[in-house]
C-alpha positions as CSV (number, residue, x, y, z in Angstrom):
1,X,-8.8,-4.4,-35.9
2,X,-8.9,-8.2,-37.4
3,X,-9.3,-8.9,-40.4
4,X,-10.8,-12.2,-42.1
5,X,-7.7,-14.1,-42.1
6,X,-6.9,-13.6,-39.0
7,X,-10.1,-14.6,-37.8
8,X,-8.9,-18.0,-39.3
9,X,-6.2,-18.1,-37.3
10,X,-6.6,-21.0,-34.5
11,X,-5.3,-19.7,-30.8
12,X,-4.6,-22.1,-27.8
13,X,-4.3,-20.3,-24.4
14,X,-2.6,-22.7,-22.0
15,X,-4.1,-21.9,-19.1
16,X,-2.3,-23.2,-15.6
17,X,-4.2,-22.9,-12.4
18,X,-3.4,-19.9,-10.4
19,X,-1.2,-18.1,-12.5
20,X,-1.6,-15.3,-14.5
21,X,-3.0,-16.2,-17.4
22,X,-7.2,-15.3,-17.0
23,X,-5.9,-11.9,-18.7
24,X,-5.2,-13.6,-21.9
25,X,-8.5,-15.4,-21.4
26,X,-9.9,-12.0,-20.8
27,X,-8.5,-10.3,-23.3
28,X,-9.8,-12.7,-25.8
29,X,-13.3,-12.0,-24.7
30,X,-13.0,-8.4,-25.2
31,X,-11.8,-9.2,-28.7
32,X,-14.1,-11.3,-29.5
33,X,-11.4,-14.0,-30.9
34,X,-12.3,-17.6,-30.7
35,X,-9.7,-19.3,-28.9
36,X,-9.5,-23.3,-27.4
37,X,-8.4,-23.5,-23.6
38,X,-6.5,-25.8,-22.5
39,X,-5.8,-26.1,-18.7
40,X,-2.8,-27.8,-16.7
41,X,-3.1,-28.7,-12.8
42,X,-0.1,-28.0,-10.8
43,X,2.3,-31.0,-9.6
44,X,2.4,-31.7,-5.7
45,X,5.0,-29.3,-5.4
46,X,3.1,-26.3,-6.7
47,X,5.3,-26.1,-10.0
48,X,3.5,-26.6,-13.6
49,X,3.6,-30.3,-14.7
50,X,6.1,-31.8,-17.3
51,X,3.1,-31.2,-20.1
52,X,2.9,-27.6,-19.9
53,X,7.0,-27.6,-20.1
54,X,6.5,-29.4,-23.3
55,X,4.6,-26.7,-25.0
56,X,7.5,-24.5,-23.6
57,X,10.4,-25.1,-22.2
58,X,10.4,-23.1,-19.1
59,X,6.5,-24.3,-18.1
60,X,5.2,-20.9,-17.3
61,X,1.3,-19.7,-17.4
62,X,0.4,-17.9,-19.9
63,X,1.3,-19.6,-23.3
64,X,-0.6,-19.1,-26.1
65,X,-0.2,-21.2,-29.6
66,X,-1.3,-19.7,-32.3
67,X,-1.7,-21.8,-35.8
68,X,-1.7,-19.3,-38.8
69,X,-4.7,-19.6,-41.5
70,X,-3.4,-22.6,-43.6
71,X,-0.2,-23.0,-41.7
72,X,1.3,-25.9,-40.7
73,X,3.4,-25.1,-38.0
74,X,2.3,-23.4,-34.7
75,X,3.5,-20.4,-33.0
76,X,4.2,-20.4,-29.5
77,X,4.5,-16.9,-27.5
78,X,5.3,-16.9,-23.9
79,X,4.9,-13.7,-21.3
80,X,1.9,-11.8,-20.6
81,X,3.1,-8.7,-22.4
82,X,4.3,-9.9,-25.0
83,X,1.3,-12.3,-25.7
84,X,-1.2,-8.9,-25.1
85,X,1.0,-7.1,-27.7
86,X,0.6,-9.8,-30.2
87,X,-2.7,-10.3,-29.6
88,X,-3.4,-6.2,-29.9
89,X,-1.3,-6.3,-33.0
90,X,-2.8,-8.4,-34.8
91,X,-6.9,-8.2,-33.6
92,X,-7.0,-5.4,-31.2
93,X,-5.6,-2.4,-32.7
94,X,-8.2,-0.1,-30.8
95,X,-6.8,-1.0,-27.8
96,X,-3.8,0.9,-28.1
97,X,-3.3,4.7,-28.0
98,X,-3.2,7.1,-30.7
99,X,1.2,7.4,-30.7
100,X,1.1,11.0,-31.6
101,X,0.2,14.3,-31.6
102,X,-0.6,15.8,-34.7
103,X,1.4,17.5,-36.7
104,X,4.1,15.7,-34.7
105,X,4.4,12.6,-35.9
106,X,7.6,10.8,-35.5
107,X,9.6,13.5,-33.3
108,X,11.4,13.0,-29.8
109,X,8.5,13.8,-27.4
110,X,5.7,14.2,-29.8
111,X,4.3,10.9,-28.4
112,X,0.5,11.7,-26.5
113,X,0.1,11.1,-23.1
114,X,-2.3,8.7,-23.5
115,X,0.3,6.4,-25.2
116,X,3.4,6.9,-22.9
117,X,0.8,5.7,-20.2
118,X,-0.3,2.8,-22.3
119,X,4.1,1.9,-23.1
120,X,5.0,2.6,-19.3
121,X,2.2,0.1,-18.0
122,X,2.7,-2.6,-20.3
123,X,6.0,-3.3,-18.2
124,X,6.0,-1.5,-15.0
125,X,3.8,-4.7,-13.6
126,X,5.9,-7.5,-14.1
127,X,9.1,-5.8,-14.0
128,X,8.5,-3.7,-11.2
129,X,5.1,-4.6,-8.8
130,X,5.0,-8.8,-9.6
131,X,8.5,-9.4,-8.4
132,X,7.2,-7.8,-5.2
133,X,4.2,-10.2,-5.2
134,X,6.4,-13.2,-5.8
135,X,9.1,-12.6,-3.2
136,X,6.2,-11.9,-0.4
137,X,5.4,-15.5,-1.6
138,X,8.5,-17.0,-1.0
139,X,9.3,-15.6,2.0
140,X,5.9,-16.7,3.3
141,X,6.8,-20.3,2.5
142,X,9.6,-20.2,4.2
143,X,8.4,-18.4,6.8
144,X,6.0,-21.7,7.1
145,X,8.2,-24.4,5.9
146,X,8.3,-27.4,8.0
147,X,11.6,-27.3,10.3
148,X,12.7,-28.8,13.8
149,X,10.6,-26.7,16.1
150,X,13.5,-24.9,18.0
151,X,14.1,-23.4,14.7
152,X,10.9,-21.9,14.3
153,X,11.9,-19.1,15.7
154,X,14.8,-18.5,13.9
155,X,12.9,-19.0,10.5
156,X,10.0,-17.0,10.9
157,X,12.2,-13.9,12.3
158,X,14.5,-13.5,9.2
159,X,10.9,-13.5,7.5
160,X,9.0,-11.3,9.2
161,X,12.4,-8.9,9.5
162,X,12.6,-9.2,5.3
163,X,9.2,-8.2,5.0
164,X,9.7,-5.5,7.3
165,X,12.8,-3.8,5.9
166,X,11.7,-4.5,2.2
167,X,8.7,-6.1,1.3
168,X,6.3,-4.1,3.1
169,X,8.1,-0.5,2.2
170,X,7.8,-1.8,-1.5
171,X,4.9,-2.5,-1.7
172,X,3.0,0.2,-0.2
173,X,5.3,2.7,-2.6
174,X,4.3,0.9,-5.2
175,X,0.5,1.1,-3.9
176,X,0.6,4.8,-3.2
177,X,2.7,5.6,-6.7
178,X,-0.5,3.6,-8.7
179,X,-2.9,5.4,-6.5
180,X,-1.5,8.6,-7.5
181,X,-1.2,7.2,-11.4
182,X,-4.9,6.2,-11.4
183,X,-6.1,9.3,-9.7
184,X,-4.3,11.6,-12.5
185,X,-5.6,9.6,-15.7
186,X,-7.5,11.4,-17.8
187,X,-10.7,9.2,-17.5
188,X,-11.7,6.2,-15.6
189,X,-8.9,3.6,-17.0
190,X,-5.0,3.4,-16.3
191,X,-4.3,5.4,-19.8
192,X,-7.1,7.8,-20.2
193,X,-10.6,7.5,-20.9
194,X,-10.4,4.3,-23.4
195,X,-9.7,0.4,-22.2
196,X,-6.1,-0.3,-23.4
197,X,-3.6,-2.8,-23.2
198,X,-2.2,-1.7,-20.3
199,X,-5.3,-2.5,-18.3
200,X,-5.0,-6.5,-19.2
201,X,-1.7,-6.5,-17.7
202,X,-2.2,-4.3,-14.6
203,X,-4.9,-5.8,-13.1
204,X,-4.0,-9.2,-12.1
205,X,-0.8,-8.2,-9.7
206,X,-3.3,-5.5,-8.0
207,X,-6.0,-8.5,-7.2
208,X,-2.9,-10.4,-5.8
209,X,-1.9,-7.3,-3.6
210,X,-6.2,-7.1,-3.0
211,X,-6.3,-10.7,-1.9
212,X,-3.8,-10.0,1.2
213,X,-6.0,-7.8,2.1
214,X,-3.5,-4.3,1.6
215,X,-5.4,-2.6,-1.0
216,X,-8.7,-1.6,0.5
217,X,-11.4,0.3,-0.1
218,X,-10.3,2.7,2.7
219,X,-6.6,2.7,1.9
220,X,-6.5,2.7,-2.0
221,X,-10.0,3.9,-3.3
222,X,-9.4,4.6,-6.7
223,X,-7.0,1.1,-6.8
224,X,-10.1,-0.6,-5.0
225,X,-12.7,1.0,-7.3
226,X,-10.7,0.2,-10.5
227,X,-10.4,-3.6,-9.9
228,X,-14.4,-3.9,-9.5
229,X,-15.1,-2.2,-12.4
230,X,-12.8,-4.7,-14.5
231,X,-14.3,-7.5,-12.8
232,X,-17.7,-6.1,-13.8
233,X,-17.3,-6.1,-17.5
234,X,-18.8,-8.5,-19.0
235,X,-15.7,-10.5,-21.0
236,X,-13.8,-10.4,-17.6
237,X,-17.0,-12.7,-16.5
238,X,-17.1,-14.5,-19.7
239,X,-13.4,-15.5,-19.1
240,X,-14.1,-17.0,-15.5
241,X,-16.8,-19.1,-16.8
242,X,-14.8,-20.3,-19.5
243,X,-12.7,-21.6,-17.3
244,X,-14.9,-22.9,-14.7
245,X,-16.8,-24.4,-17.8
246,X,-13.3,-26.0,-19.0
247,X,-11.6,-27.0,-15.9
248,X,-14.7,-28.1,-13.8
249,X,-14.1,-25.9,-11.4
250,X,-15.3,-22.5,-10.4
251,X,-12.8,-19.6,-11.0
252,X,-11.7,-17.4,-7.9
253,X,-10.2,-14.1,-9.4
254,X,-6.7,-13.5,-7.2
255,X,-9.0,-10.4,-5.4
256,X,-11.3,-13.3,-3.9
257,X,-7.9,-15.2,-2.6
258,X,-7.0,-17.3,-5.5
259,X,-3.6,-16.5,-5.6
């Protein structure tokens, strides 16, 4: 849990539009941290503008700065996992899994199940489900990128063949792998019974994969049921109308089609 001097701390969230940083924003809530949000507009090409690369030089969404109790210098931590871990670290320790078993604390498969769930998800999303996500993204720019007509054709058949002989395959083992997953948790949440971690970083590709209308309430119930009752709590809300209140304009979730 936090303690008073962390409290102190002062945490920026840079926050660019339609990218993945609302679970920082989310997470936040749950914690109850105060935090300033700042938000960046993508450029006319859809990249992050030249401010956000100035907090960091690759310009990604999320960034958070963090300026220590009676520090001078801020820190800056980049990635969605390893921002949630910080974060957890330092004013969320409830939200990770008792490690071990007792009486077998510190040996070679003594961990609980509940925690090797919690480890595995904090990096099966981006390094396995997002990359997915963001090559279906590509290829559907391409796919309507703005050519000489008689090559229309030609583009939009190399697309529609890669998503046939890889995107689409991937994606739906991924789908019915985290259907399975879900449906074998011991309680109502990705790890067990208890919100974790994990849960702030597997949401936001499943709303992507929701907003293209593959996970359903027919095809992937317990996927489809888990997402609502995310969106339902009430710091997930508190986080959209922080930024609606911030940016001046109302947050879509990526379910809804904001991605």
């Amino acid at each position: 849990m936090s303690t008073p001097i962390n409290q102190n701390a002062k945490i920026t969230v840079h926050w660019l539009e339609k990218s993945r940083a609302h679970r920082i924003v989310w997470l936040l809530e749950e914690l109850n941290v105060p935090y300033e949000l700042k938000i960046y507009k993508r450029d006319e090409n859809n990249r992050a503008p030249r401010e956000l690369r100035e907090v960091h030089p690759l310009g990604k969404s999320p960034i958070i700065s963090v300026l220590p109790a009676g520090a001078e210098k801020e820190l800056v931590i980049a990635e969605s996992s390893a921002i949630i871990e910080y974060l957890v670290d330092h004013f969320g320790s409830h939200l990770i899994p008792k490690r071990y078993q007792e009486g077998r604390e510190g040996v070679v498969g003594g961990e609980t199940e509940e925690w090797l769930r919690y480890r595995y998800l904090m990096h099966y999303p981006e390094g396995s489900l997002m990359p997915i996500l963001v090559f279906s993204v590509v290829i559907n720019a391409i796919r309507n990128s703005p050519v000489p007509f008689f090559l229309k054709p030609i583009v939009r058949g190399v697309a529609n063949k890669v998503d046939t002989l890889f995107i689409n395959p991937e994606m739906k083992r991924n789908l019915v792998f985290l259907e399975d997953y879900l449906s074998k948790s011991a309680g109502e949440f990705f790890a067990g019974s208890q919100l974790t971690a994990a849960d702030f970083s597997i949401v936001f590709p499943i709303e992507g994969v929701m907003s293209k209308k593959v996970v359903t309430a027919e095809k992937y119930p317990k996927l489809y049921e888990y997402v609502l009752r995310m969106q339902a709590r009430d710091a997930y809300k508190r986080a959209g109308d922080k930024v609606t209140e911030v940016s001046g304009e109302k947050y879509v979730n990526f379910s809804e089609g904001g991605m």
